[in-house]
C-alpha positions in Angstrom: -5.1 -173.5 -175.7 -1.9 -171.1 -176.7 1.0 -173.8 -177.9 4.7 -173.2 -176.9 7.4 -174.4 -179.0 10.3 -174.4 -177.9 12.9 -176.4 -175.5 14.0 -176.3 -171.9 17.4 -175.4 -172.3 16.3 -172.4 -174.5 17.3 -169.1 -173.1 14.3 -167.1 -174.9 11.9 -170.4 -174.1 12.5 -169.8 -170.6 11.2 -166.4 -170.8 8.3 -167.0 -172.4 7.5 -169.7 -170.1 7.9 -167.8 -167.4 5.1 -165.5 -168.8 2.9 -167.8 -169.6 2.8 -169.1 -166.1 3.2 -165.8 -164.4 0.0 -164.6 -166.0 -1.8 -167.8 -165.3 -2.1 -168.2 -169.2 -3.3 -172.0 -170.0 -0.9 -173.5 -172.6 0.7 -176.6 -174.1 4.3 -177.2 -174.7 5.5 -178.8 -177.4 9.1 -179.5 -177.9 10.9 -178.0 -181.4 12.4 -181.5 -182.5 14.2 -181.6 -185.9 10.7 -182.6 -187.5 8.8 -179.7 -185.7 11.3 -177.3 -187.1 10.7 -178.4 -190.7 7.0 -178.9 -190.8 5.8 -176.0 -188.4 8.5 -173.3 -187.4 10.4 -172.7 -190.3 7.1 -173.0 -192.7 5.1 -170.7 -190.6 7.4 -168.5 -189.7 10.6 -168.3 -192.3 12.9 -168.1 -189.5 15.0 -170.7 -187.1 14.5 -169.5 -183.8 12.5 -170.7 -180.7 10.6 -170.1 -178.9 7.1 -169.7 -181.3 3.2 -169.9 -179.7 0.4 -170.2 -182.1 -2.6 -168.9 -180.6 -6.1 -170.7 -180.7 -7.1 -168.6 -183.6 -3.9 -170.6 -185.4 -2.1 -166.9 -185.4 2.0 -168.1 -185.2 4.3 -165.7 -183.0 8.1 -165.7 -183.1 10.1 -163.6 -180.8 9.3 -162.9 -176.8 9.0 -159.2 -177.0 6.3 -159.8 -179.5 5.0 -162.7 -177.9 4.7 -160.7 -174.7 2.9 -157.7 -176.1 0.8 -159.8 -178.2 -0.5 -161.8 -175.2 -1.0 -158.3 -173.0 -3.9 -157.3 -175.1 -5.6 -160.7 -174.7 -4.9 -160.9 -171.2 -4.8 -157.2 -169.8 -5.0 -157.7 -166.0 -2.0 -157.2 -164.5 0.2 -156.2 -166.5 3.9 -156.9 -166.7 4.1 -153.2 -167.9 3.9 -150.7 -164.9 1.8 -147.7 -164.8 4.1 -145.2 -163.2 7.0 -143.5 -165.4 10.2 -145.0 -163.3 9.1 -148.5 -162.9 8.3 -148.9 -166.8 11.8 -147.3 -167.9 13.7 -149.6 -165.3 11.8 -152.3 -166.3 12.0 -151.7 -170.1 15.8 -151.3 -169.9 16.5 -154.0 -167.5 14.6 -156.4 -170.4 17.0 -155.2 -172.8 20.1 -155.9 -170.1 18.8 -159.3 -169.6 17.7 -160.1 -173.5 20.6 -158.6 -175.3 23.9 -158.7 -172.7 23.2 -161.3 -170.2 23.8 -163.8 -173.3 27.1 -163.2 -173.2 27.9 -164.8 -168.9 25.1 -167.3 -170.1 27.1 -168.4 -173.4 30.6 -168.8 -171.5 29.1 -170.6 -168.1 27.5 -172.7 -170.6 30.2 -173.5 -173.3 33.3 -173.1 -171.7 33.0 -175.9 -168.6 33.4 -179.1 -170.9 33.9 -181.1 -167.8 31.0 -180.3 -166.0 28.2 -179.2 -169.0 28.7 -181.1 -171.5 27.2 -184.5 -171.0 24.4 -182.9 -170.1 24.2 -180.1 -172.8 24.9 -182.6 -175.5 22.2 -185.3 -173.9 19.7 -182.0 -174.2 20.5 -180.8 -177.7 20.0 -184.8 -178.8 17.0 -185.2 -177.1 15.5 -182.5 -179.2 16.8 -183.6 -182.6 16.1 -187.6 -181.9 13.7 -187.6 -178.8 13.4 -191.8 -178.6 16.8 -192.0 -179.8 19.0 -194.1 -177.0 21.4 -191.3 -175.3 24.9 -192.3 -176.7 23.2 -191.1 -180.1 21.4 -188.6 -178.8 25.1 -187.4 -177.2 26.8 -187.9 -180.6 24.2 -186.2 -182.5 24.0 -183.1 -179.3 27.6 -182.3 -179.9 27.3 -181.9 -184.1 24.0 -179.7 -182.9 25.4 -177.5 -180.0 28.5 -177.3 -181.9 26.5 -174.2 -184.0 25.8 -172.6 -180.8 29.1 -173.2 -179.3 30.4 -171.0 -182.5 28.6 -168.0 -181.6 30.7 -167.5 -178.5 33.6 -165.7 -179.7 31.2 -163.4 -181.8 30.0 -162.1 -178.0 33.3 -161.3 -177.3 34.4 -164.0 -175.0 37.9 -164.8 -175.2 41.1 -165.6 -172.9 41.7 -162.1 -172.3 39.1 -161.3 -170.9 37.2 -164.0 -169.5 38.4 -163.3 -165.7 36.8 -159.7 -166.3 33.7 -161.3 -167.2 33.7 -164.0 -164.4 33.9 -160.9 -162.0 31.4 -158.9 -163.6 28.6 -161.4 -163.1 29.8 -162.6 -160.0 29.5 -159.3 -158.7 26.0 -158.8 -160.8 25.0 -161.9 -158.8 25.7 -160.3 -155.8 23.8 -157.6 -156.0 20.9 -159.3 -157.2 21.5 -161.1 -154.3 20.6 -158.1 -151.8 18.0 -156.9 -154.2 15.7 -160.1 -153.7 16.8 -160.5 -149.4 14.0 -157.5 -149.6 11.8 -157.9 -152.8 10.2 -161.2 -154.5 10.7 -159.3 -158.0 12.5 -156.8 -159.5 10.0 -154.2 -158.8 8.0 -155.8 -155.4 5.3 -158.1 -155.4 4.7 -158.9 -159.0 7.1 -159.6 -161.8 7.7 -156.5 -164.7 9.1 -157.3 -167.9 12.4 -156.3 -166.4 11.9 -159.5 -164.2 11.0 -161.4 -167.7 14.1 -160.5 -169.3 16.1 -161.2 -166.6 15.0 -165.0 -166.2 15.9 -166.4 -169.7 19.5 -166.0 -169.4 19.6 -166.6 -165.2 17.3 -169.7 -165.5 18.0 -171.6 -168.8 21.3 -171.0 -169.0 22.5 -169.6 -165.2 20.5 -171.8 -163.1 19.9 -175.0 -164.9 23.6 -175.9 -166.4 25.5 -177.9 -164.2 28.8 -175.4 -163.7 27.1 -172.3 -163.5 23.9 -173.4 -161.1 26.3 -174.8 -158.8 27.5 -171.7 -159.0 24.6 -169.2 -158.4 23.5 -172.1 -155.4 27.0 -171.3 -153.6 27.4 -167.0 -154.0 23.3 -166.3 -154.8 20.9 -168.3 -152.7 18.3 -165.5 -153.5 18.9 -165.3 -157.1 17.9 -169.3 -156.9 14.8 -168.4 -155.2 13.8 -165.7 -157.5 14.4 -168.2 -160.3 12.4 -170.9 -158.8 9.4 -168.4 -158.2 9.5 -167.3 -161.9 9.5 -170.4 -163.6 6.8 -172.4 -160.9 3.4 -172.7 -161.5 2.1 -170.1 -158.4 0.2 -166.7 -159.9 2.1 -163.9 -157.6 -1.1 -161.7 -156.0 1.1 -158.7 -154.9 1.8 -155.6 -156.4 4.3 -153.0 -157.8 6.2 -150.9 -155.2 3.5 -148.2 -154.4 4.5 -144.2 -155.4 6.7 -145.0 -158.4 9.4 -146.3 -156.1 12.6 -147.8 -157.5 14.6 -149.5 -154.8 18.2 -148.6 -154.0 19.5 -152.0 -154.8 18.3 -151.7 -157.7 20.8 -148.8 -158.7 24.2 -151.0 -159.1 22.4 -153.2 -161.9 21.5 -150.3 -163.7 24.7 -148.7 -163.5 26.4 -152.4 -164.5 24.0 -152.2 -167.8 25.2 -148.1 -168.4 28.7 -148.5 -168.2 28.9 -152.3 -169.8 26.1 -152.1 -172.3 25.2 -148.6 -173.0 27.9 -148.2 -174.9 27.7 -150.7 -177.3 24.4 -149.8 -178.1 25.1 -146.3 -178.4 28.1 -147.1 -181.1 26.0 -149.8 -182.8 23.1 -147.1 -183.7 26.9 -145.5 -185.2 28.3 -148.6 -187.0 24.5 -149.3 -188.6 24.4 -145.5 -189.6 27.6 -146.3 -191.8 26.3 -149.7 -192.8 23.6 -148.3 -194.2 25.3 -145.6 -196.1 26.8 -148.7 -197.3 24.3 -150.6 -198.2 21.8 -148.5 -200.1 20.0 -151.2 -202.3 18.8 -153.1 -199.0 15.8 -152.0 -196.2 16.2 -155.4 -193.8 19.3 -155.3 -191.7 21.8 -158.4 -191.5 22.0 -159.8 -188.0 26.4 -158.8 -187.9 28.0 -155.7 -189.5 31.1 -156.2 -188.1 33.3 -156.0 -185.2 33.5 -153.2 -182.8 35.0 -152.4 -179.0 33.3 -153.0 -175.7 35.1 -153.1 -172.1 34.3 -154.7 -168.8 35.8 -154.9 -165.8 38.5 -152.0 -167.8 39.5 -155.3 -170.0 38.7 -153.9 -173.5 37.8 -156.8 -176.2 35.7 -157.1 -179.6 32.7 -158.3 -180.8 30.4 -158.5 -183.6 28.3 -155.7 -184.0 24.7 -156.9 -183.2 21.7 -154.3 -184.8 19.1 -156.6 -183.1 19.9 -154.9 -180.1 18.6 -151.1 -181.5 14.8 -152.6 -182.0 14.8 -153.7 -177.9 16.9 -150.5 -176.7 14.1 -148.2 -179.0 11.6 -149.4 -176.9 12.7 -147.9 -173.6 13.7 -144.7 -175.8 10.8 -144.5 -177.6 8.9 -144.5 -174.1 10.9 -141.9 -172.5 10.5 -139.5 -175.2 7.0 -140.3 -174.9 6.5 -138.6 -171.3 5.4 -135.3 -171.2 6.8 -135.0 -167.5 10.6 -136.6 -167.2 11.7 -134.7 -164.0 11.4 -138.2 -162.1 12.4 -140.6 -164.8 15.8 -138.1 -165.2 17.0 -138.3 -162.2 16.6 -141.9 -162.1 18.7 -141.8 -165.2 21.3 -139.4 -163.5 22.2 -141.8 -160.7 22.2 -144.7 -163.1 24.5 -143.1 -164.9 23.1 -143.3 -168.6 23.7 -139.7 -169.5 21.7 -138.1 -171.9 21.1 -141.2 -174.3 17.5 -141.6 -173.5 17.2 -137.9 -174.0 19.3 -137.7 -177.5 17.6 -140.9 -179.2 18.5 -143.5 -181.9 19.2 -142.4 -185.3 18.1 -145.6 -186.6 14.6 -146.3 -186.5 14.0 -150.1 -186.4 11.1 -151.9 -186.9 10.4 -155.9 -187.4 8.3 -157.2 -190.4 8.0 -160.7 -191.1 10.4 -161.6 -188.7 12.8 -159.6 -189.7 14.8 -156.4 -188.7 14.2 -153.8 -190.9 14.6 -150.0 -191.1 11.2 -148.3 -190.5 12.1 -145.2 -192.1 
């Protein structure tokens, strides 16, 4: 039986649950308490980060994408990966909206309601350091834990200035999620994509299950909460990908939300880790920050760090457009989406991951 380690408040957890159940893959869950971290996780892996499986051959995965793919070739029917051109670019990018942006709604709905989260964040964060601890401790002890986590927010870019911007943005992203699932179960029909699987660690762990911002997605997105509570229950979906390569029109505004939010900040961090690198000619694994750099929602422009992380999940929807011999369809898909010609130009940064970490591949 494949393990899961990991917790339930976990944005990246969440997702690989959700695929693990989705595929009807038998597992165990094992929770990564303090002592878990530094006898299994860090050991086997060299790095901090949930969630991990470890296969019944004793092979030790870190890192959902991988996870994901790994699992595929052991369990090839029905793939999360569509055959048709349009579904697997939408689906690929949307992952890369879901794993690499959505962080940023899920880190402010989570960090920056005290009075509503934080007795239960803190409980949660406890419970995984000191599970049979009494809860005042485990509180006490949450607080010195989430504390790290609570750091990371201004590094997203969340501030004052432009947290109203923000608040709209995903408000309005909930809306239109909202009118995508009225008509669909998943993102693309009767089956969930990866698209679907990036999208539910941020809107379930973080979204859905924290006290402020599940009350929420209950009041303004009623469907969002059913699409959640379909990915992360136990049922195997039997239906199927839209037929003919069909990318529904409610689909569009999310896509357009990730080109004009996201887009750019991945196009000028492939720029930023150009001139890192120039910088740093002694080194092949990049750092997880390089720095600060613009981005602007909701016409509020702010900083953040500069995130290279991002490159490796954006080069896998790039390196499969580039792959298609025919891109007539998947262009003008593109076109009303509004990316431009960035799939078309490419990534001057090659990335790969080894050991766990991000390195350059060329």
């Amino acid at each position: 039986m494949i393990k899961l380690y990991g917790s339930q408040f976990s944005l990246f957890t969440g997702k690989a649950r959700s695929y693990l159940k989705k595929k009807g893959i038998e597992y165990q869950e094992i929770t990564s308490t303090l002592s878990v971290y530094k006898n299994f996780i860090i050991p086997r892996t060299g790095v901090r980060y949930v969630p991990v499986i470890q296969t019944e051959d004793d092979v030790v995965i870190q890192d959902t994408t991988v996870i994901i793919d790994t699992l595929e070739e052991g369990y090839p029917e029905r793939s999360v990966y569509p055959d048709s051109p349009k579904q697997k670019l939408a689906s690929l990018l949307l992952e890369v909206y879901g794993d690499e942006w959505l962080v940023i709604p899920a880190m402010h709905y989570r960090w920056n309601f005290p009075e509503k989260n934080e007795k239960f964040i803190y409980s949660a964060f406890g419970s995984m350091v000191f599970p049979k601890a009494p809860q005042f401790i485990q509180r006490f002890v949450g607080k010195k834990v989430g504390a790290k986590f609570k750091g990371f927010v201004p590094r997203l870019g969340i501030s004052d200035k432009n947290i109203p911007a923000l608040e709209a943005s995903y408000e309005q992203l909930l809306s239109d999620l909202n009118t995508h699932f009225k008509d669909h179960d998943f993102i693309l029909g009767g089956r969930p994509s990866i698209g679907d699987f990036g999208l539910i660690g941020p809107l379930y762990a973080h979204l859905y299950r924290d006290p402020y911002p599940g009350e929420l997605m209950k009041k303004i997105a009623p469907q969002v909460c059913k699409w959640v509570e379909r990915m992360i229950s136990d049922e195997v979906p039997q239906g199927e990908f839209l037929a003919d390569d069909q990318i529904p029109e409610t689909l569009m505004p999310i896509l357009q939300r990730m080109a004009s939010e996201q887009l750019p900040v991945l196009l000028d961090t492939d720029q930023r880790l150009t001139q890192w690198r120039e910088e740093n000619t002694d080194t092949t694994e990049v750092e997880r920050f390089i720095g600060m750099h613009k981005f602007t929602v909701e016409n509020v422009e702010s900083e953040r760090a500069v995130l290279p992380f991002s490159l490796w999940m954006f080069k896998r929807p790039v390196d499969f457009y580039q792959s298609l011999d025919d891109k007539s369809d998947v262009d003008d898909m593109l076109s009303k989406a509004n990316f431009g010609s960035a799939l078309q130009q490419g990534l001057a940064n090659d990335l790969a991951r080894v050991n766990n970490v991000v390195v350059f591949a060329d």
